[in-house]
C-alpha positions as CSV (number, residue, x, y, z in Angstrom):
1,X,0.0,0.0,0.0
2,X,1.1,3.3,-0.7
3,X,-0.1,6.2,1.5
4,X,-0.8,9.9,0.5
5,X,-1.2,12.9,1.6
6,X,-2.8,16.2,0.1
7,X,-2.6,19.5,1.4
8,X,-5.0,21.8,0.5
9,X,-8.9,20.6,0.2
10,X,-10.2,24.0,-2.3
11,X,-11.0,22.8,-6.3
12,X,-8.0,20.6,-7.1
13,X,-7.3,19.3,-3.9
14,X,-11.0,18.0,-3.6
15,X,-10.8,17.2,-7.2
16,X,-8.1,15.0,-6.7
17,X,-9.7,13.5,-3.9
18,X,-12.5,12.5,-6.2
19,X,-10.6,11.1,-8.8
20,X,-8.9,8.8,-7.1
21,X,-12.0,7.6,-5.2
22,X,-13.6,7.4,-8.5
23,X,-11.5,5.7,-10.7
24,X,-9.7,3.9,-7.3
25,X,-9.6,0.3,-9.3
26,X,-7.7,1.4,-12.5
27,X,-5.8,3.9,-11.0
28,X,-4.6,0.9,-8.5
29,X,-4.0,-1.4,-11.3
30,X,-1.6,1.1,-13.7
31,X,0.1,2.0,-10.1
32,X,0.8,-1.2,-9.6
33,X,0.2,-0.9,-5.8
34,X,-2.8,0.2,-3.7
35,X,-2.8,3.5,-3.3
36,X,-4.9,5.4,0.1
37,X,-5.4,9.0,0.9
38,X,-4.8,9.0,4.5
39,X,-4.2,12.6,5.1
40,X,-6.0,16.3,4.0
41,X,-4.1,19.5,5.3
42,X,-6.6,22.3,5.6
43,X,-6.9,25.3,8.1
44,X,-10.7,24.7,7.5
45,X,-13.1,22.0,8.7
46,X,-15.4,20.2,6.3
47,X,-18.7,18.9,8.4
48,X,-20.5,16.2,6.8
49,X,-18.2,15.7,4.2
50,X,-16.4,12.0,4.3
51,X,-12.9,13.9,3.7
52,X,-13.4,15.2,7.5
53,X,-12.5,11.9,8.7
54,X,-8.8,11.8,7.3
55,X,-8.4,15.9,7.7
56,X,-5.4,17.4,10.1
57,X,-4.6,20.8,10.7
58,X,-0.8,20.7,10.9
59,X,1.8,19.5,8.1
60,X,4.2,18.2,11.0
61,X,1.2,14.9,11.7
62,X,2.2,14.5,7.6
63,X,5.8,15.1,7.8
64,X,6.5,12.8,10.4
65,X,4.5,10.4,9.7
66,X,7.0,7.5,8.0
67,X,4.2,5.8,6.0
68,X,3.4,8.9,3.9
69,X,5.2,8.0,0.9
70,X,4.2,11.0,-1.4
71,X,2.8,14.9,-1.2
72,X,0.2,15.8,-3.0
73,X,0.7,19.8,-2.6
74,X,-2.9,21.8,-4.6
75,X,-2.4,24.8,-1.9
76,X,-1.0,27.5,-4.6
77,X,1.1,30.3,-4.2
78,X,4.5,30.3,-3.0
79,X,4.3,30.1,0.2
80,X,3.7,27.7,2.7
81,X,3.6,25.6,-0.4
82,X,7.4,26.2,-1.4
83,X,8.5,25.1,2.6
84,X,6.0,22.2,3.1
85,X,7.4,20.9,-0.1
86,X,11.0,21.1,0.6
87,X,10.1,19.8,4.0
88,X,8.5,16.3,2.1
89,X,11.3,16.3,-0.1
90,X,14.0,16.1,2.6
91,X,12.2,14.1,4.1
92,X,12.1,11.2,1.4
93,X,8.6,11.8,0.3
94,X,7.9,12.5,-3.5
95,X,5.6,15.7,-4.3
96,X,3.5,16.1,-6.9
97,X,1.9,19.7,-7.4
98,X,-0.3,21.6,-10.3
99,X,1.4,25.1,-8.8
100,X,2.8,26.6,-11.4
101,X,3.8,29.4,-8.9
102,X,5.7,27.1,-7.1
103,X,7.5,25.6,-10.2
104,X,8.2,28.6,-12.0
105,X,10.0,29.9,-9.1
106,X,11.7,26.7,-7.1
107,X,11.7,23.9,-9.9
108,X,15.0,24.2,-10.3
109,X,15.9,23.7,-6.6
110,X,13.6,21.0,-6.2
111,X,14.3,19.0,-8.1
112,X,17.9,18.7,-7.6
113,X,16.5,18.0,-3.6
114,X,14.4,15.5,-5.4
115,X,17.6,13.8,-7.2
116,X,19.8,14.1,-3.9
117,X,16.6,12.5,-1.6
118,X,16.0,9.8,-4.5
119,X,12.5,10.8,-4.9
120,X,10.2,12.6,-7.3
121,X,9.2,16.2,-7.8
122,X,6.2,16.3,-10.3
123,X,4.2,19.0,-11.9
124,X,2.5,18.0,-15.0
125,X,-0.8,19.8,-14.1
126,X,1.1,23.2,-13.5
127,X,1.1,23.7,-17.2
128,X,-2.0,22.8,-19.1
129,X,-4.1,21.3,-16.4
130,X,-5.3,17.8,-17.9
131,X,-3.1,18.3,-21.1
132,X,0.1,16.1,-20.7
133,X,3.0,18.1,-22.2
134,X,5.5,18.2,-19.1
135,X,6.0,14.5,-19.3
136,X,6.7,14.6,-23.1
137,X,9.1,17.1,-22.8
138,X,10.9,15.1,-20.3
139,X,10.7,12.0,-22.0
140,X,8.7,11.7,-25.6
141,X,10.2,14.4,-27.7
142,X,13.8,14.1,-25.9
143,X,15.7,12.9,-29.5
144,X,14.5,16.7,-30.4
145,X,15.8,19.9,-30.5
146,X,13.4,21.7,-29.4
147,X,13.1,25.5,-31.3
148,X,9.7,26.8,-30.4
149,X,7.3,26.4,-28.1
150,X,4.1,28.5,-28.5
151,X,1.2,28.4,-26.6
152,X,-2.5,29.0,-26.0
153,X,-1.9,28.9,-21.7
154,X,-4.6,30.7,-20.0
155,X,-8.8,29.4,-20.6
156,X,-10.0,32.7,-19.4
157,X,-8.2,34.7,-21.2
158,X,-8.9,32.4,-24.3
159,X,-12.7,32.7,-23.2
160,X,-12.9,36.3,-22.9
161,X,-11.4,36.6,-26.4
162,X,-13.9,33.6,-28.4
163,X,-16.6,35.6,-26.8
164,X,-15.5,39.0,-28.3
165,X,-14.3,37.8,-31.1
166,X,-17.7,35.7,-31.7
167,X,-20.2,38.3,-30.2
168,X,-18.9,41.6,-30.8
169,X,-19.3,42.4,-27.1
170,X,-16.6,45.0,-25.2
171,X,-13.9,43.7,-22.5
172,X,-15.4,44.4,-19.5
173,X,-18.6,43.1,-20.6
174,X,-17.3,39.7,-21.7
175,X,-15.0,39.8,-18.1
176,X,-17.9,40.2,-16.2
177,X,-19.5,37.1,-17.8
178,X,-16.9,35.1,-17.3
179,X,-16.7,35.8,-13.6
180,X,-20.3,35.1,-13.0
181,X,-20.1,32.0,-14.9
182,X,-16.6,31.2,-12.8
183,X,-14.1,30.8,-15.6
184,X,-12.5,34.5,-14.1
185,X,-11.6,35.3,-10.7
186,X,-13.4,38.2,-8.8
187,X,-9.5,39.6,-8.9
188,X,-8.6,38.7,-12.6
189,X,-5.3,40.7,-12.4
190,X,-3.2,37.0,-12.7
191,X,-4.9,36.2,-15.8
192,X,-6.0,39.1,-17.8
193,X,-2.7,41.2,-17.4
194,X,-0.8,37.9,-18.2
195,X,1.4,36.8,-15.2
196,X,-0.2,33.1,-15.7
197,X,0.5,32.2,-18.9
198,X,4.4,34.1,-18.3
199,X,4.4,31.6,-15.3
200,X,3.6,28.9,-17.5
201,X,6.1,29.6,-20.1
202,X,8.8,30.3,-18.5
203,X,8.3,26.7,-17.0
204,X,8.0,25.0,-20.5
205,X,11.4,27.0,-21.8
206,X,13.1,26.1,-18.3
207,X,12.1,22.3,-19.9
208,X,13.6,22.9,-23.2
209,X,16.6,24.9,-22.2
210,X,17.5,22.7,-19.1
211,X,18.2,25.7,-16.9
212,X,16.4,28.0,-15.1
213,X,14.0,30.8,-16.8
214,X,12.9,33.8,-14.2
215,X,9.4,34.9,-15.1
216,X,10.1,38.0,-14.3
217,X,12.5,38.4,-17.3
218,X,10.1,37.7,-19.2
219,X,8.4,40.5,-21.5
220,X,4.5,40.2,-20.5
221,X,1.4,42.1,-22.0
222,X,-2.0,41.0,-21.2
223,X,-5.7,41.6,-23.4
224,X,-6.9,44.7,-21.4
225,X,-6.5,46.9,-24.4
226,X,-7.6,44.4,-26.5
227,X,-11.3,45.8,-28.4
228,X,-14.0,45.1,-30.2
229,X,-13.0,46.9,-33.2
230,X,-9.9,45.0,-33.0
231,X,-11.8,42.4,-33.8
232,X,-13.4,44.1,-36.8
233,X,-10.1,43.8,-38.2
234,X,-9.0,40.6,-37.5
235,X,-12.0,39.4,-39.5
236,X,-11.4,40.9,-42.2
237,X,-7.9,39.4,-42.4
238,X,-9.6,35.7,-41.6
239,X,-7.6,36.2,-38.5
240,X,-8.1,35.7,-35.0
241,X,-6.4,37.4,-32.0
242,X,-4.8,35.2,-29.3
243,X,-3.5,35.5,-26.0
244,X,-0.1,33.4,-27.0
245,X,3.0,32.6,-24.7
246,X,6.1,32.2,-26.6
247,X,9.6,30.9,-26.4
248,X,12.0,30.6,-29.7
249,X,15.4,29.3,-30.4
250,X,17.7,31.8,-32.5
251,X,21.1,31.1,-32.7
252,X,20.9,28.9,-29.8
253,X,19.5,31.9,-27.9
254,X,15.7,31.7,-26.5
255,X,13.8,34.8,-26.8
256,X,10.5,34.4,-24.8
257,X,7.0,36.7,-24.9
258,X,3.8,36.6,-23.6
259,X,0.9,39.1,-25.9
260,X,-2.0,39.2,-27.7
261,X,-1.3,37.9,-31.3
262,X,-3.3,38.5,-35.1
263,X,-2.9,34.8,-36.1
264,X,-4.3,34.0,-39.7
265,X,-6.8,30.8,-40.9
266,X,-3.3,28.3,-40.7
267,X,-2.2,29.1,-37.5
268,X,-1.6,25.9,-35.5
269,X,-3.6,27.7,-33.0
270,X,-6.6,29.2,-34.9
271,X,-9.4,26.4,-33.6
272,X,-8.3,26.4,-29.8
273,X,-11.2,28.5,-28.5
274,X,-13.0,28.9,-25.5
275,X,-12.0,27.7,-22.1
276,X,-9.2,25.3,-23.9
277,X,-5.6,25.3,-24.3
278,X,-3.5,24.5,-26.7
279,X,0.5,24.0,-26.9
280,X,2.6,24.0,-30.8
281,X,5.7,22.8,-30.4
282,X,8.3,22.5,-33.3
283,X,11.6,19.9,-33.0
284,X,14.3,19.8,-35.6
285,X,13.4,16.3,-36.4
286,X,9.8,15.5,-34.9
287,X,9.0,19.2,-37.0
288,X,5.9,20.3,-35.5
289,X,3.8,18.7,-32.9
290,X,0.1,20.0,-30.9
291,X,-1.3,19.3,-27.8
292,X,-5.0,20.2,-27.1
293,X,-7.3,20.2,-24.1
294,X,-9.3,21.6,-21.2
295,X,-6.2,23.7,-19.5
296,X,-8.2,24.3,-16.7
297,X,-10.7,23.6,-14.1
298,X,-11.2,20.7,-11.4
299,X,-11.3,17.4,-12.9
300,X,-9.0,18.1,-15.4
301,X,-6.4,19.5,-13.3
302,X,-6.8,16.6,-10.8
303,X,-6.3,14.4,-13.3
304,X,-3.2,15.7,-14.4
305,X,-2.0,15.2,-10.5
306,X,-2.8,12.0,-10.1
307,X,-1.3,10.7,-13.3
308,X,1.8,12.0,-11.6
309,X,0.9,10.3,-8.2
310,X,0.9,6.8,-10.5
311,X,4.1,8.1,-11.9
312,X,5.7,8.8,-8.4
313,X,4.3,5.2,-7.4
314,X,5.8,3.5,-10.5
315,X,9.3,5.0,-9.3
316,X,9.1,4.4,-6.0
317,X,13.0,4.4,-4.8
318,X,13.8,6.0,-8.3
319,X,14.7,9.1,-9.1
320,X,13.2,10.5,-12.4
321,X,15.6,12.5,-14.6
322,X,14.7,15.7,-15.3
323,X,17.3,18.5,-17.0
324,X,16.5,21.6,-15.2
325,X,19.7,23.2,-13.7
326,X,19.5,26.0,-10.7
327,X,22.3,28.5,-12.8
328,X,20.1,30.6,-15.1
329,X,19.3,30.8,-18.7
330,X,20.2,34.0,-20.0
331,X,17.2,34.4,-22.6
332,X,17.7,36.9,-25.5
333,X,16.7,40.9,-25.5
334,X,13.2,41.3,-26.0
335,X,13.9,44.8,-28.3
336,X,15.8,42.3,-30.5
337,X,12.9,40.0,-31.2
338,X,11.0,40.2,-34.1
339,X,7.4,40.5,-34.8
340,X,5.6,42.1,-37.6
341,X,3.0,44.4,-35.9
342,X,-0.7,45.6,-36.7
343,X,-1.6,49.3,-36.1
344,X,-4.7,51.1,-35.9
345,X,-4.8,55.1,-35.9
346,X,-6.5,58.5,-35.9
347,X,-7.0,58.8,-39.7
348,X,-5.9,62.4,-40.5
349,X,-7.7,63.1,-43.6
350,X,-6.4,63.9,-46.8
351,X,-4.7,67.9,-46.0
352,X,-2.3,65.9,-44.2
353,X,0.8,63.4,-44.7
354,X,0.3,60.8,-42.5
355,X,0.4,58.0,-45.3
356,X,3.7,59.8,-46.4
357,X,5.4,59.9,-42.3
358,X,4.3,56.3,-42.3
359,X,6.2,55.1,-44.8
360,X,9.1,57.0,-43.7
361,X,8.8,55.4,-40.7
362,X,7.7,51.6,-41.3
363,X,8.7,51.6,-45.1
364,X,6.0,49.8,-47.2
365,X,2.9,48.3,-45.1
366,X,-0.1,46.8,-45.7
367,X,-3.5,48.9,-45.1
368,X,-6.5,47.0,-44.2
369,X,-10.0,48.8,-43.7
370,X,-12.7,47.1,-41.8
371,X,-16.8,47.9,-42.2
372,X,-18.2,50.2,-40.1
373,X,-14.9,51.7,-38.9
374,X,-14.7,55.6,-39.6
375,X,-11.5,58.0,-38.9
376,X,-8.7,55.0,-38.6
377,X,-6.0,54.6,-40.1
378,X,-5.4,50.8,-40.4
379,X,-1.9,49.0,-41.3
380,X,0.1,45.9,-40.7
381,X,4.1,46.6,-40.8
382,X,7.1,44.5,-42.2
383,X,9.1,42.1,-39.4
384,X,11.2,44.4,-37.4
385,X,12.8,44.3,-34.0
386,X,10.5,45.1,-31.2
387,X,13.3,47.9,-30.8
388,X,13.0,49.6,-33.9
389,X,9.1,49.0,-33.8
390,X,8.6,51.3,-30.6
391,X,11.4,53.9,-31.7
392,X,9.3,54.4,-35.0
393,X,5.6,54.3,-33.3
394,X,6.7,57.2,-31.0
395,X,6.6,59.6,-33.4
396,X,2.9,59.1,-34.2
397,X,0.0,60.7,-31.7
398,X,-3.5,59.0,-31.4
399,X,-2.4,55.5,-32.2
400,X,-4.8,53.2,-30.5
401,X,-4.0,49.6,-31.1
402,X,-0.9,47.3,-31.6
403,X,-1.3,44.2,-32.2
404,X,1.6,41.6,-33.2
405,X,1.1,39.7,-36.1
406,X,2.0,35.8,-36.6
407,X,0.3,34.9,-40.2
């Protein structure tokens, strides 16, 4: 029998919970062992609820409790999750977790404890919830060289920008309906300004570059000032706009992004709408490869975990190899990386030489016009460095869109 423990009882923590005690047979049978919950850590109580009979109050019962053979931690954020972790790791437990906070910032570290302990530090449901794509970087696609990885890695986000792009409706309008309908928190800061899916990237290029990416080098926009008549464009284009996290290989150099992206009809990415994610990656040899699924939400999410709870069964006394080194990647300049980029502007009429100080500045562009848009100006720009982009676009008043451009 092998015994677990999960700390923290909110959506994934019950959700794993459930799982398990759904699907306890088959789970049991591709472990190879019988696996029992026999501890939840939560500061709350849960009357009437089964779990309240296996629910503790402090991680030491867990910690020193020899039978508990592996972590579950579902608490998010940093801490106490990064110390309760460590903790378990020392001493000779295996963790499995779907924080991507935690990863981002620690994976590096714990997983070398991991290595040294001769346990397991998993995380397959911090990126993607139920879609597997941790795992195959670490094992499927490792004849590869990988030299891009681009991403669909937030569901509200992608929500929120189906909904516009399908109903015409404003931002706030469309962010208010997805909190009511609980795809957006009441605090939506993480997701709509972008820090989650720049979380989640930098913990897919730490993957592929086998060091350590700091999200915070990361350059992050989110869709705030993303608008309808945005979307009047991109339609006319066949194009879509998506909230896309990025990573690329130059010159063995990674430059890495997170923004909201024009991408046209053959995008890899076009037909991942809604509450799904979806992950393109490209290997010199494999070429390109996509992963699709829900990215988010209870099941999902749990199921991620305890896939890597079988996993940390499987190994059980065996340490599973994973490159990420502690010493730091040094990713590429963001003002070097290029992107061709879609404008929108106060149309000056004809008295005036705007068309003429644009091609001075951008050189030839494309113009697009969109029905029942008055007074814009509308282009798309040649590929240029994200330098030479904002030295040129300063010299122009009333512009009131960028968008980058992938078609």
């Amino acid at each position: 029998m092998v015994n677990i423990a999960v700390l923290g009882y909110g959506t994934v923590g019950s959700g794993v919970v459930e799982v398990i005690n759904t699907n306890h047979d088959s789970i049991n049978k591709k472990a190879g062992d019988d696996i029992k919950i026999k501890y939840v850590l939560d500061l709350r109580d849960f009357e009437g609820d089964p779990v309240q009979e296996i629910l503790v109050h402090d991680f030491n019962i867990i910690l020193e409790d020899k039978d508990v053979d592996i972590v579950v931690e579902v608490m998010g954020g940093v801490e106490p999750a990064y110390t309760f972790t460590k903790q378990s790791l020392l001493a000779g437990k295996s963790v499995c977790t779907s924080n991507k906070e935690l990863v981002a910032k620690h994976g590096a570290e714990l997983l070398a404890i991991a290595k040294k302990e001769n346990v397991n530090f998993l995380f397959e449901a911090s990126v993607g919830g139920g879609i597997p794509i941790i795992r195959p970087l670490n094992s499927s696609l490792t004849a590869d060289e990988i030299t891009e990885i681009t991403g669909i890695l937030n569901g509200t986000t992608n929500y929120i920008l189906t909904e516009m792009s399908e109903k015409g409706a404003a931002f706030e309008d469309v962010l208010k309906d997805a909190q009511d309908k609980g795809y957006a928190e009441r605090n939506p800061e993480a997701d709509v300004e972008g820090y989650d899916a720049c979380r989640k990237i930098a913990i897919l290029t730490s993957l592929v570059a086998g060091s350590q990416v700091d999200y915070e080098d990361i350059h992050t926009e989110g869709i705030t000032k993303i608008t309808d008549v945005d979307f009047k464009y991109a339609k006319e284009l066949n194009a879509s706009i998506k909230l896309l996290g990025m990573s690329k290989k130059v010159d063995n150099t990674f430059y890495s992004m997170v923004a909201p992206f024009m991408i046209g009809k053959d995008h890899p990415l076009i037909g991942v709408n809604g509450v799904f994610n979806g992950i393109f990656v490209h290997g010199n040899v494999l070429d390109d490869v996509m992963f699709y699924g829900r990215g988010a939400g209870k099941l999902p999410t749990a199921s991620a975990v305890v896939s890597d709870v079988v996993d940390a069964v499987k190994h059980k006394g065996t340490n599973i190899m994973t490159i990420w080194e502690e010493r730091k990647t040094n990713l590429g300049l963001f003002e070097e990386f290029e992107n061709r980029f879609f404008v929108r502007m106060k149309d000056k009429g004809l008295d005036d030489n705007q068309m003429l100080d644009i091609k001075n500045e951008f050189g030839d562009v494309l113009y697009v016009k969109a029905s029942d848009v008055k007074e814009e100006l509308a282009f798309i720009t040649g590929p240029m460095n994200e330098s030479v982009f904002a030295e040129h676009i300063a010299n122009f008043d009333d512009v009131y869109s960028v968008i980058r451009i992938d078609f």
